[in-house]
N, C-alpha and C positions, 0 to 999 in steps of 0.2 A: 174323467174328473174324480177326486178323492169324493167319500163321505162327506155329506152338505150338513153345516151347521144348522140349528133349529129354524133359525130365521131367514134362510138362503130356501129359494124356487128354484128349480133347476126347468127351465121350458125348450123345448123346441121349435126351431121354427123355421121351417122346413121336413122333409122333401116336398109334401104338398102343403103349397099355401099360396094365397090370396095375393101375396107380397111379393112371392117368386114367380117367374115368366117359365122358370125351369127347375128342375129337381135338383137342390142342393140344400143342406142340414148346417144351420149355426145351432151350436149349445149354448143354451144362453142362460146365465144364471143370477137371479136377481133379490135385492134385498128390497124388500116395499114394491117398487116401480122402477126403480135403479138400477142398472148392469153393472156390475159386480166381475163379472168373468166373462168370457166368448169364445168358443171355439168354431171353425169351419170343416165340415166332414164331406171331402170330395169324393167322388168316385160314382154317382148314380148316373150318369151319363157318359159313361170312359166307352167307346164306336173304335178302337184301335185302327183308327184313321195311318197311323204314320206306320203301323204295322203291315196295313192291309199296299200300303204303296210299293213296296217290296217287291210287290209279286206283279207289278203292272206295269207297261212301257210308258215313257216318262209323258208322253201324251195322254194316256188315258189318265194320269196323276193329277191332272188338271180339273176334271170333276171330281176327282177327290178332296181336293186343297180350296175348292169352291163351296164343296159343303163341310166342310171345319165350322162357319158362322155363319148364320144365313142371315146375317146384316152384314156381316165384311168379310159377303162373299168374294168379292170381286177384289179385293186386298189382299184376300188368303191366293187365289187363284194367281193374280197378278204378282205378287211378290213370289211365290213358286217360278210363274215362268219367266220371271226377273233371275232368280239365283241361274234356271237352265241353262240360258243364255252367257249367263257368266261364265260358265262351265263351254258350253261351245263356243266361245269369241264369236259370238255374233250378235248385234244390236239390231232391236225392233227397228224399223224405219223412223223418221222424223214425223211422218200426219199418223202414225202407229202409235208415237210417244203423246202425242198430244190427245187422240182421241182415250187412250187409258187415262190423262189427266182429266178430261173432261166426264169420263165415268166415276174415277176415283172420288170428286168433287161431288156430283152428284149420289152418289153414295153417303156422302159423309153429311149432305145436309138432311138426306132421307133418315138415318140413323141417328144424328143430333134431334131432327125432330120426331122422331120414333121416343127417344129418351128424354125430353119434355113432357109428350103426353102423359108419358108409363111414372113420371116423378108425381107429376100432376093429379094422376089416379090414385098413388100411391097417398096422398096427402089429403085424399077424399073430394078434387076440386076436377070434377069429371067433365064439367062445362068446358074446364080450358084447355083439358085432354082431347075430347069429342072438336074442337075447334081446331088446334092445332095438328091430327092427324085430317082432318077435314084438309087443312091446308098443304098436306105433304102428299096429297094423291095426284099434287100438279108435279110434283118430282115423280113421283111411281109412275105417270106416265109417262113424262120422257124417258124414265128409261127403258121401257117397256116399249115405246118408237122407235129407240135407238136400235135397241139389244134382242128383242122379241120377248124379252120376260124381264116380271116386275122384281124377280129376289135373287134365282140361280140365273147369271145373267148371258153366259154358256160366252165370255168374248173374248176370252183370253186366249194366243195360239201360242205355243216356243218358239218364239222368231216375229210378232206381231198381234192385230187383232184378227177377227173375222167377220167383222162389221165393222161396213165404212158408211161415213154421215154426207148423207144425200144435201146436193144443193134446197133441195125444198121443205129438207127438214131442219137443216140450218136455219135458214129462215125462221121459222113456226118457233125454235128456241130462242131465235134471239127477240122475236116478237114476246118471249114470257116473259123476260128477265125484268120489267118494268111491274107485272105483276108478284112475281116473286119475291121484291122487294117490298112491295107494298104491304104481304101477306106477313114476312117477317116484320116489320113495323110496328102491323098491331102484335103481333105475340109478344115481343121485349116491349112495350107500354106494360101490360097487362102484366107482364113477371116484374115490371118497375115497380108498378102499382098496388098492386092488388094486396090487400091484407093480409090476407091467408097466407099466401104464399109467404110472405116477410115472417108471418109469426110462427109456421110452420120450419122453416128452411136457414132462416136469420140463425147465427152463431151457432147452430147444431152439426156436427161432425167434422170441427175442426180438423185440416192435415195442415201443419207447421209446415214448412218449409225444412227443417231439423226433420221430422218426422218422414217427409216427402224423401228427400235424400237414404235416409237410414234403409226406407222399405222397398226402395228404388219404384216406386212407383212411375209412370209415365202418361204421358197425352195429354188431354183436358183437365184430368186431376193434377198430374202435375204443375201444369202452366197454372191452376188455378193457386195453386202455393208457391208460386213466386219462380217457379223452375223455368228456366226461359230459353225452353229446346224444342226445335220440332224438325223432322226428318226434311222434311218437304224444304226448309232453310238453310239448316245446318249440315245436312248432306246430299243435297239435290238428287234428284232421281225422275225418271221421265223428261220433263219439259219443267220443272219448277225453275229451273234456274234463269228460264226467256224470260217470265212471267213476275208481277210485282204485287204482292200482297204483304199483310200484315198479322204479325203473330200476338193474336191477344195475349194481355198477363194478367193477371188477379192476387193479390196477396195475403191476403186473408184467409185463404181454403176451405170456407165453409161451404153447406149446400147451397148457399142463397148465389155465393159467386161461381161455384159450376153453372147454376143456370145461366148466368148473365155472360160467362165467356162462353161457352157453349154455341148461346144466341148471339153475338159478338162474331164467332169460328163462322156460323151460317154464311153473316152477310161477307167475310171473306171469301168464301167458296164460289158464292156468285158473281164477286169481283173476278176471280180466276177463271171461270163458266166464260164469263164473258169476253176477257179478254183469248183464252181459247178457242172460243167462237171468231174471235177478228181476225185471230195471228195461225190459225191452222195450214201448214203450210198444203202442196199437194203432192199427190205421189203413189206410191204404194202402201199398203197397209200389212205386207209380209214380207219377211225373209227366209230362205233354208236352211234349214237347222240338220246338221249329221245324224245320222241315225244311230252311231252308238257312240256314247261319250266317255271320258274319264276326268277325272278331276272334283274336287269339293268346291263348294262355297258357302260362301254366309251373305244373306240378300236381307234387307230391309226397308220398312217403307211404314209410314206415317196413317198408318188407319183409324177409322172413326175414333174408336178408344184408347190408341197410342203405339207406341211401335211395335209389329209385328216381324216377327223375328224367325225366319227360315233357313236354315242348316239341310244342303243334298250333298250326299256323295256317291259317284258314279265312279264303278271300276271295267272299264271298257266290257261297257252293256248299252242294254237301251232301257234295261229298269236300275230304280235307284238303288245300292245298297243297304243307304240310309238316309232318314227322312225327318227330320226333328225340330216342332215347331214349338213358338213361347208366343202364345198369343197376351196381348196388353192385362186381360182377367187375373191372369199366371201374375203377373207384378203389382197388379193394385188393390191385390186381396187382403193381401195382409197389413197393410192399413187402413181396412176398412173395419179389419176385428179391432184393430187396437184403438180406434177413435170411439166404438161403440159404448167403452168402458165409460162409466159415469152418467150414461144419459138415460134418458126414461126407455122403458121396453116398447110403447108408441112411437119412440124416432127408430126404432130399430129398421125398419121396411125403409124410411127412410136415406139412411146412412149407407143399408149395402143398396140400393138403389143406385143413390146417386154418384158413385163411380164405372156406372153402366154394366153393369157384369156381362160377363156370359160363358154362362159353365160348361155349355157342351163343349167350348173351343179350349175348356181349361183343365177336365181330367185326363188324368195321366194314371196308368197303374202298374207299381212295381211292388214287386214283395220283398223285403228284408230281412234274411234270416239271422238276427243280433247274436249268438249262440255262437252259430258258425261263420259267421263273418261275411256270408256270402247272397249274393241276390240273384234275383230270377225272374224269368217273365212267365205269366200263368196261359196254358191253354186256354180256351172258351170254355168245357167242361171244371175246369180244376176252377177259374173265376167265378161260373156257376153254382159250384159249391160251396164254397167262399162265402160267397154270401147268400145263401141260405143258413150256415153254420154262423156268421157275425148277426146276424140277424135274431136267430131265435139265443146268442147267448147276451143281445143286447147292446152288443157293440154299438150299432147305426141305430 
């Protein structure tokens, strides 16, 4: 940023801060109390994840592509060994497809209510934070029943899962669903109600629908401004297409209506759970997949924060030659600077909050040489250096 006028603060906020779950830098620069300006400075978490897949057989990729998000784990993993499959013509099984829907789902209310709490804390109302993850530890267990872990859920195979759901534990899930519902009930009262939250969240961080289109934003932000797209509908995948639910919309796109579709998305998810539960057919839960493939694809699939977008190309190998992913953060970042413009530096935690971020799934680092025209990828040591040098001349 240029030289700040007398009256202009220039503050940081970020890499560490109270308001971030992860290391990432807005510039934020403000007149009075007022944001003025914003910028986002990515790169403190760049893991050269699609780098590292290069060099691994398209199996072992799959713990890679799980830990991209370690909320949509199992959407990075699964959409990976969705594109595979593409690439080998070969389909998961049919009770393969349904149990990945019934993870996916539960994933997505784990994560929805993960981003309730974290909004909720963010706005200082830790009562309905501390309540609400109270109430997602009944999802963290089932998947943790299902799967044998509550976060890297290890279930993904190319060609199917590897966890199949026991008569006895079917049962035990559909025996929660009555609680589940009940648990979500009181949480939307309480984001209905509650004051705080209204005076906190109400008309702060507008995205237009104008605006929503422009930044291409996606998922729950979007649907919350009026965009009325979701993968799971408008391009089926898995078993969505057997299965009947409903795509919440909001028109307004402020923080107050991310909550309320958000809590909305929930009680859809358990509609789908359950119907899951009745309609899972029987069978196998794998297929065989060739051991060395060729061919590209482009896989995608509708996760917690919106569409995640995986790009493999395989040149008769068993490792990928390339690996290139756009997780939902990647899209709905850059209207999250431009809505901060105008508001107080209080709604700031707020605003990039509530389009769920999450930066580790979202640096990327490439150097640009504007001079020569030309770009380049940096070793570990030359990245090293890098910023130690941006660093102390103040760049970050």
């Amino acid at each position: 940023m240029s030289k700040l006028p007398s009256k202009r603060t220039e503050i940081n906020v970020g890499p560490q801060h109270p308001a971030l779950k992860e290391p990432e830098t807005f510039k934020v620069v403000i007149e009075g109390e007022k944001v003025v300006e914003a910028e986002p400075i990515l790169g403190h978490v760049h893991r050269g994840i699609e780098k590292l897949a290069e060099s691994r057989d398209y199996n072992k990729v799959l713990y890679l592509a799980e830990r991209i998000c370690g909320i949509c784990s199992f959407a990075h993993q699964a959409n990976y060994a969705k594109g595979v499959e593409m690439i080998a013509e070969v389909e998961a099984p049919p009770r393969a497809q349904y149990l990945r829907m019934l993870v996916a789902e539960l994933e997505r209310l784990h994560s929805h209510m993960l981003w309730v709490g974290v909004l909720a804390h963010e706005i200082g109302f830790d009562t309905y934070y501390l309540l609400v993850w109270k109430d997602r530890e009944i999802i963290m267990d089932m998947l943790e029943d299902l799967t044998g872990n509550r976060v890297n859920y290890g279930m993904n195979k190319v060609g199917g899962v590897r966890q199949d759901l026991s008569p006895e534990l079917k049962k035990e899930f559909i025996e929660k669903i009555p609680l589940i519902r009940e648990k979500l009930e009181e949480i939307k009262t309480i984001a209905l109600e509650d004051p705080t939250i209204k005076a906190r969240c109400n008309n702060v961080g507008i995205i237009s629908g104008e605006l929503a289109r422009q930044t291409c934003v996606t998922g729950p932000t979007a649907r919350a401004s009026g965009i009325n797209w979701d993968l799971r509908r408008d391009s089926p995948y898995f078993a969505y297409d057997e299965v009947k639910f409903n795509v919440p919309i909001s028109e307004k796109g402020d923080v107050f209506s991310k909550i309320v579709l958000r809590i909305e998305e929930m009680f859809e998810s358990v509609n789908i759970i359950e119907q899951v539960l009745e309609m899972i057919p029987d069978g196998e839960i794998f297929n065989k997949v060739p051991s060395r493939l060729n061919g590209k694809a482009v896989s995608r699939i509708e996760a917690p924060r919106g569409e995640n977008f995986h790009y493999i190309d395989f040149r008769e190998s068993k490792q990928p030659y390339r690996m290139r992913v756009r997780a939902p953060t990647y899209a709905n970042l850059a209207s999250s600077v431009k809505v901060l413009i105008g508001h107080h530096i209080a709604d700031v935690p707020v605003i990039v909050a509530a389009n769920d971020p999450c930066f580790s799934c979202t640096d990327r680092t490439l150097v640009i040489d504007k001079d020569r025209g030309k770009k380049k990828l940096l070793t570990k040591e030359q990245l090293r250096l890098l910023g130690i040098k941006t660093y102390k001349e103040g760049i970050l």
